[in-house]
PDB file as gemmi writes it, atoms N, CA and C in Angstrom:
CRYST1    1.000    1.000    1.000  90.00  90.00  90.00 P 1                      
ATOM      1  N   UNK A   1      20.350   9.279 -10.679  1.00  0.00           N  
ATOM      2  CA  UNK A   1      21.085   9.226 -11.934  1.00  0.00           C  
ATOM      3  C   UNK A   1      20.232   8.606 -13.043  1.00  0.00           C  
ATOM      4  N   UNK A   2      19.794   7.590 -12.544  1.00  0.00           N  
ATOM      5  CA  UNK A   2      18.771   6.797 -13.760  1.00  0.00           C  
ATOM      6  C   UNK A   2      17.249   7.401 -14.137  1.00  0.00           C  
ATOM      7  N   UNK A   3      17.081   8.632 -13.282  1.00  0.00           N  
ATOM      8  CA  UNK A   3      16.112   9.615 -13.488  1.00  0.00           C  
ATOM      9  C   UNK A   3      15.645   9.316 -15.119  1.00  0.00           C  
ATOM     10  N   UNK A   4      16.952  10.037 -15.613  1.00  0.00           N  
ATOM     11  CA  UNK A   4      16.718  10.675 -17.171  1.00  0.00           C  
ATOM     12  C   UNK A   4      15.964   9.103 -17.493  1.00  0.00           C  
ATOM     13  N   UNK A   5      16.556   7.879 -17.385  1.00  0.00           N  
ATOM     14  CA  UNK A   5      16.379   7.090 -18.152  1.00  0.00           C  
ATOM     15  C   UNK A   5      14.757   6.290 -17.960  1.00  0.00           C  
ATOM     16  N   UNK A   6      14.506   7.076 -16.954  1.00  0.00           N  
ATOM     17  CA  UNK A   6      12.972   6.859 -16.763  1.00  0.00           C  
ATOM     18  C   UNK A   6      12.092   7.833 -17.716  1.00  0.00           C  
ATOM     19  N   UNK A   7      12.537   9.227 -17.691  1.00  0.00           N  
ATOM     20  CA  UNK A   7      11.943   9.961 -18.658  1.00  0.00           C  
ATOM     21  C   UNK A   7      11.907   9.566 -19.884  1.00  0.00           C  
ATOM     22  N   UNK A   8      13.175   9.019 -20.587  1.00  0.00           N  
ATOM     23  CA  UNK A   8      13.258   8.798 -21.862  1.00  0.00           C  
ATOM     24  C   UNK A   8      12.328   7.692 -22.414  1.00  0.00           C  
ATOM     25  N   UNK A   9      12.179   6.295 -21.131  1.00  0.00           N  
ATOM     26  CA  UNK A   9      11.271   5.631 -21.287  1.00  0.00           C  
ATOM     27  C   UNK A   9      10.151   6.171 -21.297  1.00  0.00           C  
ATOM     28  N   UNK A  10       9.253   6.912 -20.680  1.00  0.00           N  
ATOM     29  CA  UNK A  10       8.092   7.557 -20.678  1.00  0.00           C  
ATOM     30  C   UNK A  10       7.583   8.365 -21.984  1.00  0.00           C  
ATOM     31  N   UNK A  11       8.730   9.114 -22.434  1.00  0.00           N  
ATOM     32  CA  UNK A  11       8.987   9.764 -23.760  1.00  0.00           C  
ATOM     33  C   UNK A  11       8.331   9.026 -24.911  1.00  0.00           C  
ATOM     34  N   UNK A  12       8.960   7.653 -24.812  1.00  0.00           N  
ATOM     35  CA  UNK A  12       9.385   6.882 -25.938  1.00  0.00           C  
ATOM     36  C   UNK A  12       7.763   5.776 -25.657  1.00  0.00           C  
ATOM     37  N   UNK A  13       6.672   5.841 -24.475  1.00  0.00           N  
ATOM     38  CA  UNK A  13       5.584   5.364 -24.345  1.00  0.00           C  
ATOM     39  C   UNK A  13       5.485   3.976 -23.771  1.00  0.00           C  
ATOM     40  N   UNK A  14       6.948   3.634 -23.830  1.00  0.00           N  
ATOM     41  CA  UNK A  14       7.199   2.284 -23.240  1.00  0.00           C  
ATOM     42  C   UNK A  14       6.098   1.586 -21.673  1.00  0.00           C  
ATOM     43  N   UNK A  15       6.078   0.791 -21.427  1.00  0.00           N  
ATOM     44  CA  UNK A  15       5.533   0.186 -20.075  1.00  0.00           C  
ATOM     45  C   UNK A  15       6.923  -0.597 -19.445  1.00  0.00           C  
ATOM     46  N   UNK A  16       6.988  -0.232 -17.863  1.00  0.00           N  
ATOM     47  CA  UNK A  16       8.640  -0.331 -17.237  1.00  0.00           C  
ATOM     48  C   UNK A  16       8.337  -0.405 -16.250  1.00  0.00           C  
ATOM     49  N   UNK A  17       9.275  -1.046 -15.617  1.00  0.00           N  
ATOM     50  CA  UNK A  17       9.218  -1.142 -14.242  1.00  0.00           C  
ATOM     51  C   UNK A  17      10.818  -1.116 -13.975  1.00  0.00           C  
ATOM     52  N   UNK A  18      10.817  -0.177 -12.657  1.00  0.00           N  
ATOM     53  CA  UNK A  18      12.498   0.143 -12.282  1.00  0.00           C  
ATOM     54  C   UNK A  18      12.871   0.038 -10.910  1.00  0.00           C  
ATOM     55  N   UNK A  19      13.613  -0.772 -10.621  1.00  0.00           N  
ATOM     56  CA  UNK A  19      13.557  -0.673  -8.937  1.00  0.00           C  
ATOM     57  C   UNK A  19      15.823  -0.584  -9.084  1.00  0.00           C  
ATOM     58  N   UNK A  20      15.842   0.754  -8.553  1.00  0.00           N  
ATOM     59  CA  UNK A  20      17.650   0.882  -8.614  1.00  0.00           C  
ATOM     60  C   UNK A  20      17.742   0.985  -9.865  1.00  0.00           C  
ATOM     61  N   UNK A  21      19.124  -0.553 -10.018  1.00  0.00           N  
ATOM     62  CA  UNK A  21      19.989  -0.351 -11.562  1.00  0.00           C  
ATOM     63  C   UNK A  21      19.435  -1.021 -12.436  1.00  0.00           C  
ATOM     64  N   UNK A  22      18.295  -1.830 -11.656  1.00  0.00           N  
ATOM     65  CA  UNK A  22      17.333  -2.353 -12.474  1.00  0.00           C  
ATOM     66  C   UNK A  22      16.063  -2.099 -12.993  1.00  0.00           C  
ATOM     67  N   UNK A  23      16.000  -3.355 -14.008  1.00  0.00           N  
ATOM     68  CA  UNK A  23      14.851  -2.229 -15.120  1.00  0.00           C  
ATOM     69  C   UNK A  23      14.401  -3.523 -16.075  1.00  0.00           C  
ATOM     70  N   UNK A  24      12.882  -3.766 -16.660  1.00  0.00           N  
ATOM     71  CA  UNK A  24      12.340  -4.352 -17.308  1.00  0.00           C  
ATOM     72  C   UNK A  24      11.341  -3.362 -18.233  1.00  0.00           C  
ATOM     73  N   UNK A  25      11.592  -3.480 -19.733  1.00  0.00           N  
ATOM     74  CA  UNK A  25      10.426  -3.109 -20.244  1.00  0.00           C  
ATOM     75  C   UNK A  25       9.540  -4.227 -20.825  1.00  0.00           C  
ATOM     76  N   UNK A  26       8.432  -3.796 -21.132  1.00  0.00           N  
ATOM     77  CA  UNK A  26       7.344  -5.003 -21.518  1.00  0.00           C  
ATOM     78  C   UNK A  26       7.206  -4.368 -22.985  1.00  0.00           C  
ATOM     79  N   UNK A  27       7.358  -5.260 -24.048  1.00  0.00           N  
ATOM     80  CA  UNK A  27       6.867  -4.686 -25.662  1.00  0.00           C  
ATOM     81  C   UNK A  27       6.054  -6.233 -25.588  1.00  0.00           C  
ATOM     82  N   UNK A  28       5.099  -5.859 -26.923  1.00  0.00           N  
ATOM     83  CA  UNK A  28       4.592  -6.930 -27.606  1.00  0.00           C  
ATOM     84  C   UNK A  28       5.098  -8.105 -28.850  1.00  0.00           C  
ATOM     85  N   UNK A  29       6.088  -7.969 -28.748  1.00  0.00           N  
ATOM     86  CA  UNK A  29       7.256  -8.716 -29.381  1.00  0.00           C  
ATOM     87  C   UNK A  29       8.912  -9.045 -29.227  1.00  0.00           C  
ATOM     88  N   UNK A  30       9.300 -10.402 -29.581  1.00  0.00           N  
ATOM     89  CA  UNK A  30      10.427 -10.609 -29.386  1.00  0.00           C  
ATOM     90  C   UNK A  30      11.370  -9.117 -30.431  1.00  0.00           C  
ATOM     91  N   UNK A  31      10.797  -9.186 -31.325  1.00  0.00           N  
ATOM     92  CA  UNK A  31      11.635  -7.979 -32.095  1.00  0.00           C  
ATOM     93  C   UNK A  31      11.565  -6.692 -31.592  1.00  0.00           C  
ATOM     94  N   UNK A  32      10.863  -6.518 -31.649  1.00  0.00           N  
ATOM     95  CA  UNK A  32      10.510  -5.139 -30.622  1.00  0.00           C  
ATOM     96  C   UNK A  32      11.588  -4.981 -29.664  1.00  0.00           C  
ATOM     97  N   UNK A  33      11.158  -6.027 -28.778  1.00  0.00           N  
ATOM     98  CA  UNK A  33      12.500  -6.355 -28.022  1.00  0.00           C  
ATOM     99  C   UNK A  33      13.858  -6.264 -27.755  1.00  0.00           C  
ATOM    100  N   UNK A  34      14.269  -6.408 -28.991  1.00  0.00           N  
ATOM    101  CA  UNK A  34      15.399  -6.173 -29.737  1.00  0.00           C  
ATOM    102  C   UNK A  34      15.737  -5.223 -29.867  1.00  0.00           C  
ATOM    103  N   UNK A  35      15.140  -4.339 -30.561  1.00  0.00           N  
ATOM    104  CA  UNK A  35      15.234  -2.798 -31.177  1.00  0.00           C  
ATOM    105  C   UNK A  35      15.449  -1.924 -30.152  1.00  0.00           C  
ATOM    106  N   UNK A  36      14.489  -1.969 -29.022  1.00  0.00           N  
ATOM    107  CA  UNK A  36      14.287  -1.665 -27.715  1.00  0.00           C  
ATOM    108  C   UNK A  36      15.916  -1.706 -26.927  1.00  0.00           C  
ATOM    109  N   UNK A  37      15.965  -3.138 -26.630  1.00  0.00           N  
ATOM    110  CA  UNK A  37      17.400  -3.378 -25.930  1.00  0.00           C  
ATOM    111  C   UNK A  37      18.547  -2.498 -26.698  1.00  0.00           C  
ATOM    112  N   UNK A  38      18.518  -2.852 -27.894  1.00  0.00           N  
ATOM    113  CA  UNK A  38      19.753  -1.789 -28.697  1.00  0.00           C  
ATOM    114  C   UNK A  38      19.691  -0.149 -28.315  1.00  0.00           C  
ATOM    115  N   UNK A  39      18.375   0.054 -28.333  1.00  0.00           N  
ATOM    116  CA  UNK A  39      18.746   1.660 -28.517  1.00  0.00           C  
ATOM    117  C   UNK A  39      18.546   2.188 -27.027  1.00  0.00           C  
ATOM    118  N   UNK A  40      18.092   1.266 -26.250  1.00  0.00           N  
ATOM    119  CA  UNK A  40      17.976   1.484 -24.690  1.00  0.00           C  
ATOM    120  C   UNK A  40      19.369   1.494 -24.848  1.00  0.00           C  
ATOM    121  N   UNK A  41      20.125   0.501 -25.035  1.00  0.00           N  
ATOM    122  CA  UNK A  41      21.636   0.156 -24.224  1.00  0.00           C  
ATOM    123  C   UNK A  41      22.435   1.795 -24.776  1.00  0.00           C  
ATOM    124  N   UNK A  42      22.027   1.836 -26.054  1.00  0.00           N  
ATOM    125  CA  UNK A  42      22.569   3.297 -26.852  1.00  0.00           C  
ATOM    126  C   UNK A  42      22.378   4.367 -26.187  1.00  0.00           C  
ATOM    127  N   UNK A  43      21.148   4.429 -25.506  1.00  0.00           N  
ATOM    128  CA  UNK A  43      21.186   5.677 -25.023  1.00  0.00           C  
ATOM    129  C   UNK A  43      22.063   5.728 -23.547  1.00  0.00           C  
ATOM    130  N   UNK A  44      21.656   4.763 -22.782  1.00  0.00           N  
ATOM    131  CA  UNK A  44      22.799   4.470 -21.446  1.00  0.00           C  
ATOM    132  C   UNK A  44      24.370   4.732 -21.699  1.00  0.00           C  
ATOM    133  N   UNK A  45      24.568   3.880 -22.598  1.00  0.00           N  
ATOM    134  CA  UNK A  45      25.891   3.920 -22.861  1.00  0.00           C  
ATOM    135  C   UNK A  45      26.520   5.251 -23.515  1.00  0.00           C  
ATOM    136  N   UNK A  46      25.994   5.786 -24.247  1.00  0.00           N  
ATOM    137  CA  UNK A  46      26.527   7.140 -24.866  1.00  0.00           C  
ATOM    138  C   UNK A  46      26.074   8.546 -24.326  1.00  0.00           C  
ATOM    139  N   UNK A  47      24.407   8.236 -23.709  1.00  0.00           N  
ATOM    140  CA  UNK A  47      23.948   9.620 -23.045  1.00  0.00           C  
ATOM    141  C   UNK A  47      24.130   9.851 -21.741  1.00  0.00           C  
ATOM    142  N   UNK A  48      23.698   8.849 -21.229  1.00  0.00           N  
ATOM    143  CA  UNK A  48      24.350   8.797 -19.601  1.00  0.00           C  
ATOM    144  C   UNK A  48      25.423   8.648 -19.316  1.00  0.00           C  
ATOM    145  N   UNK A  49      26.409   7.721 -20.084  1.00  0.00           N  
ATOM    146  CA  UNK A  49      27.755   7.281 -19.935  1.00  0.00           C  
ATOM    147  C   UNK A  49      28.025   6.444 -19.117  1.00  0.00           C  
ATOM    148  N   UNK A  50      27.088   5.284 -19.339  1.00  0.00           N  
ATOM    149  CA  UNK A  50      27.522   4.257 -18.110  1.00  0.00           C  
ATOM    150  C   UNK A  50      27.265   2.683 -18.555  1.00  0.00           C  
ATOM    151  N   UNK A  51      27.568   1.688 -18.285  1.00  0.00           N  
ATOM    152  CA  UNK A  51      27.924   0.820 -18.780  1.00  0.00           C  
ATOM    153  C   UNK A  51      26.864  -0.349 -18.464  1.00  0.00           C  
ATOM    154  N   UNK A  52      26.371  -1.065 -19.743  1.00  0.00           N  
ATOM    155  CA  UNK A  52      25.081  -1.722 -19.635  1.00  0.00           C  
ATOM    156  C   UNK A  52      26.071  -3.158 -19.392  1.00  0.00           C  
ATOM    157  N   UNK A  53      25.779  -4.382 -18.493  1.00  0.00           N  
ATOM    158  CA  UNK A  53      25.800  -5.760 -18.636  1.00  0.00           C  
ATOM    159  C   UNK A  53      24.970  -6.127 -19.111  1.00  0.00           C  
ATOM    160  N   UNK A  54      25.992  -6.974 -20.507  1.00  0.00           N  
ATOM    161  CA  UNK A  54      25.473  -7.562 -21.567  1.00  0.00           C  
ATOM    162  C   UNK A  54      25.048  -9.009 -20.973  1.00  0.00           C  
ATOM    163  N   UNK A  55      25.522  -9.624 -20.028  1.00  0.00           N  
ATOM    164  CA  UNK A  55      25.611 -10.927 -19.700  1.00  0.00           C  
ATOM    165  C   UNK A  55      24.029 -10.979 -18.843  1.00  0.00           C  
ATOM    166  N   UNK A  56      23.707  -9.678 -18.371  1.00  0.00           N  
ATOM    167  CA  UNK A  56      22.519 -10.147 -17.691  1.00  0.00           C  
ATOM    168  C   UNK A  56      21.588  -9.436 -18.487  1.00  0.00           C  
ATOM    169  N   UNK A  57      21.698  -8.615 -19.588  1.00  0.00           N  
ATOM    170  CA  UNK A  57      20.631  -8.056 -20.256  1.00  0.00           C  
ATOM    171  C   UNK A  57      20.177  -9.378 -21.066  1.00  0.00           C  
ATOM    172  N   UNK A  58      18.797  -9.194 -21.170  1.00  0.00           N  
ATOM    173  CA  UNK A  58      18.157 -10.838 -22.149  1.00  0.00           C  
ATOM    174  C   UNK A  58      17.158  -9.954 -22.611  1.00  0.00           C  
ATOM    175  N   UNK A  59      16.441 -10.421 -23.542  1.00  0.00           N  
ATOM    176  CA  UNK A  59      14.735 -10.331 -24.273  1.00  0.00           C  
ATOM    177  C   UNK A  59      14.216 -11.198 -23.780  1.00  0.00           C  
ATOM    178  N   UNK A  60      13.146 -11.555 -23.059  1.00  0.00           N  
ATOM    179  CA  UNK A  60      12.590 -12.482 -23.242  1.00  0.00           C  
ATOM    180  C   UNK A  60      11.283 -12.691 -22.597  1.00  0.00           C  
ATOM    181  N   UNK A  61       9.860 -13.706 -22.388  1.00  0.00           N  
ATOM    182  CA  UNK A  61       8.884 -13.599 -22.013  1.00  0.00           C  
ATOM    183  C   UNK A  61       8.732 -13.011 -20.611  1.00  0.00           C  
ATOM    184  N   UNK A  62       7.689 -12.219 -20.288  1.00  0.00           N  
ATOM    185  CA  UNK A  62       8.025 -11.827 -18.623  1.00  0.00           C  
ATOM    186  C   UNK A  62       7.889 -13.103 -17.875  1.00  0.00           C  
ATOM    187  N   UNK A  63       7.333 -14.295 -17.933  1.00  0.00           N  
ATOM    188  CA  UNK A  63       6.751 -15.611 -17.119  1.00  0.00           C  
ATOM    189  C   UNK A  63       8.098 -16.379 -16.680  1.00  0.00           C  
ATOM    190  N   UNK A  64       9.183 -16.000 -17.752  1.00  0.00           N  
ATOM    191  CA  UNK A  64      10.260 -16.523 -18.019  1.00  0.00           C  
ATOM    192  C   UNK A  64      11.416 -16.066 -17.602  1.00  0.00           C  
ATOM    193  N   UNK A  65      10.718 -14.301 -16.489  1.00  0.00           N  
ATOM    194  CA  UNK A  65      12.232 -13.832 -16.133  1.00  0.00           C  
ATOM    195  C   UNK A  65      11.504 -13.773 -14.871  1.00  0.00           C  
ATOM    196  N   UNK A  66      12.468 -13.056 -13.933  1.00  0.00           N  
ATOM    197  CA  UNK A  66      12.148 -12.587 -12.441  1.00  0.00           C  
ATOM    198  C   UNK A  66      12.660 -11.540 -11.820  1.00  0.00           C  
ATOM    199  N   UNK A  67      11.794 -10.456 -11.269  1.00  0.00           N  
ATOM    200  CA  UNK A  67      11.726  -9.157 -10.839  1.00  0.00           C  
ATOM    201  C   UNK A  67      11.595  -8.877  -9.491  1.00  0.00           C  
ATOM    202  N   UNK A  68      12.368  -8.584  -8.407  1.00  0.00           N  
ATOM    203  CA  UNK A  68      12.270  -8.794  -6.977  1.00  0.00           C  
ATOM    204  C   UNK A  68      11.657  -9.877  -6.631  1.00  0.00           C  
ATOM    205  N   UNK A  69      12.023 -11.041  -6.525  1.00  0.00           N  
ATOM    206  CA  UNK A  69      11.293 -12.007  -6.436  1.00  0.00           C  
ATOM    207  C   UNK A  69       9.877 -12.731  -7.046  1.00  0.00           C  
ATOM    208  N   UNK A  70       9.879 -11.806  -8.326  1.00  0.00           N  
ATOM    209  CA  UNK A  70       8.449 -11.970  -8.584  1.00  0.00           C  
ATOM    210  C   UNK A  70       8.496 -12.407  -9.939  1.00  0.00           C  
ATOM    211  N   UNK A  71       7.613 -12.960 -10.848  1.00  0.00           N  
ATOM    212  CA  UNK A  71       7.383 -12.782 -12.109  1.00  0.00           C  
ATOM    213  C   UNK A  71       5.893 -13.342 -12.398  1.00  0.00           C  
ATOM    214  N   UNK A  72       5.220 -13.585 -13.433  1.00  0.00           N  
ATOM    215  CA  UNK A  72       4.012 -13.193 -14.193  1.00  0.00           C  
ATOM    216  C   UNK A  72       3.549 -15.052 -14.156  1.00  0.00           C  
ATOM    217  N   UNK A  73       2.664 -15.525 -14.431  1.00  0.00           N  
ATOM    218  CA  UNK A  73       1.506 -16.287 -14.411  1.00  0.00           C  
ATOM    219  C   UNK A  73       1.097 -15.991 -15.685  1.00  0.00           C  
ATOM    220  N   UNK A  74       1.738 -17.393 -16.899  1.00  0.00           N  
ATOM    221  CA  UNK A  74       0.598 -17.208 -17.987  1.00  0.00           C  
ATOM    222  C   UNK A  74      -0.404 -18.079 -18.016  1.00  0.00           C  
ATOM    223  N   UNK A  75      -0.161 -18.772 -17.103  1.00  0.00           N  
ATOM    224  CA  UNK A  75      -1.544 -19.953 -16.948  1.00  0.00           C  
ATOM    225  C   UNK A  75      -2.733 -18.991 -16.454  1.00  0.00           C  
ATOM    226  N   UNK A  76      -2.129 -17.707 -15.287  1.00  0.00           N  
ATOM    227  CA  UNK A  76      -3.323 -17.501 -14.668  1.00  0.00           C  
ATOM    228  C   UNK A  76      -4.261 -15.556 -14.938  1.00  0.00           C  
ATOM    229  N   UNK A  77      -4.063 -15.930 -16.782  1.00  0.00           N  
ATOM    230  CA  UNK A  77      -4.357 -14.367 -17.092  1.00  0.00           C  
ATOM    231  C   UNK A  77      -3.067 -13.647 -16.934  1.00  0.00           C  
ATOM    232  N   UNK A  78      -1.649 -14.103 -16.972  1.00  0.00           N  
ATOM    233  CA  UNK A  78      -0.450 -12.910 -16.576  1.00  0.00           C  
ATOM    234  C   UNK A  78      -0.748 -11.764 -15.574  1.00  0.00           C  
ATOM    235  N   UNK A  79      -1.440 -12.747 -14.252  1.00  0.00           N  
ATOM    236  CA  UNK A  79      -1.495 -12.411 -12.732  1.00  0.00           C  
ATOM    237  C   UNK A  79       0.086 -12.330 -12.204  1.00  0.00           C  
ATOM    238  N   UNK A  80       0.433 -11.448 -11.273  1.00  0.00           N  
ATOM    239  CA  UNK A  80       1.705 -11.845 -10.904  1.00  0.00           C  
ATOM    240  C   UNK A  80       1.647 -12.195 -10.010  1.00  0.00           C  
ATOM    241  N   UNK A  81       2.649 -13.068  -9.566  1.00  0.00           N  
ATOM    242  CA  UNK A  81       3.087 -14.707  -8.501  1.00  0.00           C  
ATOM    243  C   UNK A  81       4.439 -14.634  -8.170  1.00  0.00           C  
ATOM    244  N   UNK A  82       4.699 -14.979  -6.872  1.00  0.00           N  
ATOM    245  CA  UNK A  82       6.097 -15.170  -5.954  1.00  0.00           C  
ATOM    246  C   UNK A  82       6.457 -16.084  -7.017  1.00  0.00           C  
ATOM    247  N   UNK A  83       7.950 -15.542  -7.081  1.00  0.00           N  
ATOM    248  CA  UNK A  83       8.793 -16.409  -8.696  1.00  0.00           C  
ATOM    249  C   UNK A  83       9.253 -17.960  -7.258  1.00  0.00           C  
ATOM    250  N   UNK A  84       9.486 -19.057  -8.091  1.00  0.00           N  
ATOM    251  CA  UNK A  84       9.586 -20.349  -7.778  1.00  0.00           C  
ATOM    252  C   UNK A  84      10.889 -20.238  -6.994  1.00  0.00           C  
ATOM    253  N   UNK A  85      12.269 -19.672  -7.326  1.00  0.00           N  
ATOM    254  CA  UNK A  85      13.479 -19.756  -6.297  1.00  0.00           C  
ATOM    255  C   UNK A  85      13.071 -18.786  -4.765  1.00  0.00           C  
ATOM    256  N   UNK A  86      12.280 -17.425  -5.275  1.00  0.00           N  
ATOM    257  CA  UNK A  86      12.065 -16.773  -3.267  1.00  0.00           C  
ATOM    258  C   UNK A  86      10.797 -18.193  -2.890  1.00  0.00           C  
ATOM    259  N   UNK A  87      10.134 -18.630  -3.146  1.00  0.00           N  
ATOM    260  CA  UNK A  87       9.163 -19.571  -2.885  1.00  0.00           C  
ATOM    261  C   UNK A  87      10.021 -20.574  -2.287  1.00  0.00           C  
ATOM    262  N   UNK A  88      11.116 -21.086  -2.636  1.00  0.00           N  
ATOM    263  CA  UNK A  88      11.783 -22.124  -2.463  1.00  0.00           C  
ATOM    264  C   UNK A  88      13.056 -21.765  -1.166  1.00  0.00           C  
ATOM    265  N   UNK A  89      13.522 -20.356  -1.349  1.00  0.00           N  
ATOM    266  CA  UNK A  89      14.237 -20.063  -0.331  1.00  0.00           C  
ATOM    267  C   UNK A  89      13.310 -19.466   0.790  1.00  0.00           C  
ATOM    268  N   UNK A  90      12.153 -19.079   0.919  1.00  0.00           N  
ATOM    269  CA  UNK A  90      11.265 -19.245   1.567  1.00  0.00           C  
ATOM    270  C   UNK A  90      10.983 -20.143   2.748  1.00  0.00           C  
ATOM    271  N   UNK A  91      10.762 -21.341   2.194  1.00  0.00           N  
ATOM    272  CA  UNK A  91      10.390 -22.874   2.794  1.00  0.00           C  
ATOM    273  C   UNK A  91      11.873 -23.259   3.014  1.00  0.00           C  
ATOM    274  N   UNK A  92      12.789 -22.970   2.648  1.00  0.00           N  
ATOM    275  CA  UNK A  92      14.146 -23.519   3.148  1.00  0.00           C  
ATOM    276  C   UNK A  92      14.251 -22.543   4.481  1.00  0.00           C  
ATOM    277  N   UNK A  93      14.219 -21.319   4.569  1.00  0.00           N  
ATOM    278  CA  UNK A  93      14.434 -20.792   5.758  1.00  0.00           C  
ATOM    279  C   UNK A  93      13.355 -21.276   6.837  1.00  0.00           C  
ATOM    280  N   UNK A  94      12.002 -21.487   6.406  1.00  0.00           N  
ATOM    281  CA  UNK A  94      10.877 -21.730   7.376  1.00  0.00           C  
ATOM    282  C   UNK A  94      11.081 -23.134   8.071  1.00  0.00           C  
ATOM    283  N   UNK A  95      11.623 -23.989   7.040  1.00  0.00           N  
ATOM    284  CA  UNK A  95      12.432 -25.552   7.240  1.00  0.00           C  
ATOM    285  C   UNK A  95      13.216 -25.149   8.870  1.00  0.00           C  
ATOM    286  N   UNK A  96      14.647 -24.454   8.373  1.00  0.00           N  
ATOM    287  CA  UNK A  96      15.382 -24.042   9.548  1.00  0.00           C  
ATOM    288  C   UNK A  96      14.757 -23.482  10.574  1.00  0.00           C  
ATOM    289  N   UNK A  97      14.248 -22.867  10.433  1.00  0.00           N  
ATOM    290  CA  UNK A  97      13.476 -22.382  11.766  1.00  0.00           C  
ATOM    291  C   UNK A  97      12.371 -23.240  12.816  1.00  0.00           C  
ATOM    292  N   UNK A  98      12.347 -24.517  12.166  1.00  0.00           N  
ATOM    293  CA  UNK A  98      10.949 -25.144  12.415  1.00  0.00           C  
ATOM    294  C   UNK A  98      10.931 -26.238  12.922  1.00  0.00           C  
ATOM    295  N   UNK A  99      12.541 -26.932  12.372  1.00  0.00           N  
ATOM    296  CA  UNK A  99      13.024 -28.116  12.556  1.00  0.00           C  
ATOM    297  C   UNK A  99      12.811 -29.142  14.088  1.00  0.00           C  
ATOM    298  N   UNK A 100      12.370 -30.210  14.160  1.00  0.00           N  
ATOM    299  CA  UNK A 100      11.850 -30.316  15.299  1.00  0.00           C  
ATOM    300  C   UNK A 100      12.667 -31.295  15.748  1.00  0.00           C  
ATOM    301  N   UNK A 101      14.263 -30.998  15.827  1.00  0.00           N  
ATOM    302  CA  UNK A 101      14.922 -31.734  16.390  1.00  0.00           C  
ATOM    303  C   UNK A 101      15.997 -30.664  17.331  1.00  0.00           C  
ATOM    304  N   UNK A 102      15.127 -29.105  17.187  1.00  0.00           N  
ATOM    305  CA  UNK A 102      15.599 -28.166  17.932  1.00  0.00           C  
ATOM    306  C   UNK A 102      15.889 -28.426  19.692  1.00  0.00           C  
ATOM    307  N   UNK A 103      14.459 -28.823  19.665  1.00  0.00           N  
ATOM    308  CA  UNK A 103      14.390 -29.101  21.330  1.00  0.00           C  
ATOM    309  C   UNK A 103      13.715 -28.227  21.650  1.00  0.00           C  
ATOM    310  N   UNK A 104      13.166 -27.346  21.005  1.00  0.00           N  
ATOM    311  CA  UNK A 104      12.280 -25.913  21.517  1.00  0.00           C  
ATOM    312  C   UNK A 104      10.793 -26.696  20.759  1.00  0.00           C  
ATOM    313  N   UNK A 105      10.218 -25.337  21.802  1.00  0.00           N  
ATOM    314  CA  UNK A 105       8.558 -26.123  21.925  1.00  0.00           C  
ATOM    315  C   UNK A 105       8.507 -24.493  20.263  1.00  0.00           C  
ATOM    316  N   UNK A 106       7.136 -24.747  19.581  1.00  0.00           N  
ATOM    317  CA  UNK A 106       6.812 -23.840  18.514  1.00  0.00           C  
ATOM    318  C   UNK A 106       6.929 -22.492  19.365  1.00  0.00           C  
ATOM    319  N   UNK A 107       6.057 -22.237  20.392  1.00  0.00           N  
ATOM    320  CA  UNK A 107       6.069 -20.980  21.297  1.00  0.00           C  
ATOM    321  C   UNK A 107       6.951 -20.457  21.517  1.00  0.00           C  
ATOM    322  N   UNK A 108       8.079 -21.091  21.807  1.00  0.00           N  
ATOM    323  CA  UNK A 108       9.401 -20.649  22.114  1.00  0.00           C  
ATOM    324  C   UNK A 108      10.216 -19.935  20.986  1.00  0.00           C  
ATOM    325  N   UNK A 109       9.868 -20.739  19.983  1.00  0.00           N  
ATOM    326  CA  UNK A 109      10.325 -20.635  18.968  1.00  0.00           C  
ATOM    327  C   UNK A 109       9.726 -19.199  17.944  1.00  0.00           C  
ATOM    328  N   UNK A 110       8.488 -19.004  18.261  1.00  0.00           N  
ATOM    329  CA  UNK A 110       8.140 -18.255  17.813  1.00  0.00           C  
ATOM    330  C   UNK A 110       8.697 -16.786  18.488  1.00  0.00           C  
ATOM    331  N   UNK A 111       8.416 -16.981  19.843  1.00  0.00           N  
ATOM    332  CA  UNK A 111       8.916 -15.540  20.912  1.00  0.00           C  
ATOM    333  C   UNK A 111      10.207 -15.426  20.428  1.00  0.00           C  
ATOM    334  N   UNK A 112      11.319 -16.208  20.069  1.00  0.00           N  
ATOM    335  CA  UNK A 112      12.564 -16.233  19.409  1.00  0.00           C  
ATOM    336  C   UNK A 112      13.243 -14.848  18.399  1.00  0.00           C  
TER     337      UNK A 112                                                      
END                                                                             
């Protein structure tokens, strides 16, 4: 379904990334940005006929959002880097698994 709305991005020269109902474009400005989000949401909403959330649509730096677990490094050249919450639920699951008041030896634990 969100086909078209990949074309239209492509059309329109944008840089995107789409995984499902989700979707990030990259412009070189907060305004841009703007203009972008409006007439993106315009075309969803009136050409496709389907309904944009306003509550999770934002503008804003890529370093500053997060994309399957991921987002951008401006310290390191805007390299991309495991975003800080999967990093963190990460080490919370590895925590549980590891805990050494299990009673299991690591081996065991690992064959597990």
């Amino acid at each position: 379904m969100l086909d078209e709305l990949d074309w239209e991005l492509e059309k329109r020269g944008h840089i995107f990334v789409r995984y499902a109902d989700d979707c990030q474009i990259y412009v070189s400005s907060q305004r841009a940005g703007e203009r972008i989000k409006q007439s993106i949401t315009h075309f969803i909403e009136h050409t496709l006929r389907l309904k944009v959330n306003e509550s999770k649509s934002e503008v804003d730096r890529p370093w500053n959002r997060k994309f399957l677990g991921f987002t951008f490094s401006p310290r390191r050249g805007n390299k991309l880097k495991v975003s800080e919450a999967a990093l963190e639920k990460l080490k919370y699951t590895v925590r549980g698994l590891c805990r050494r008041t299990r009673g299991k030896s690591q081996i065991k634990l690992l064959r597990s």
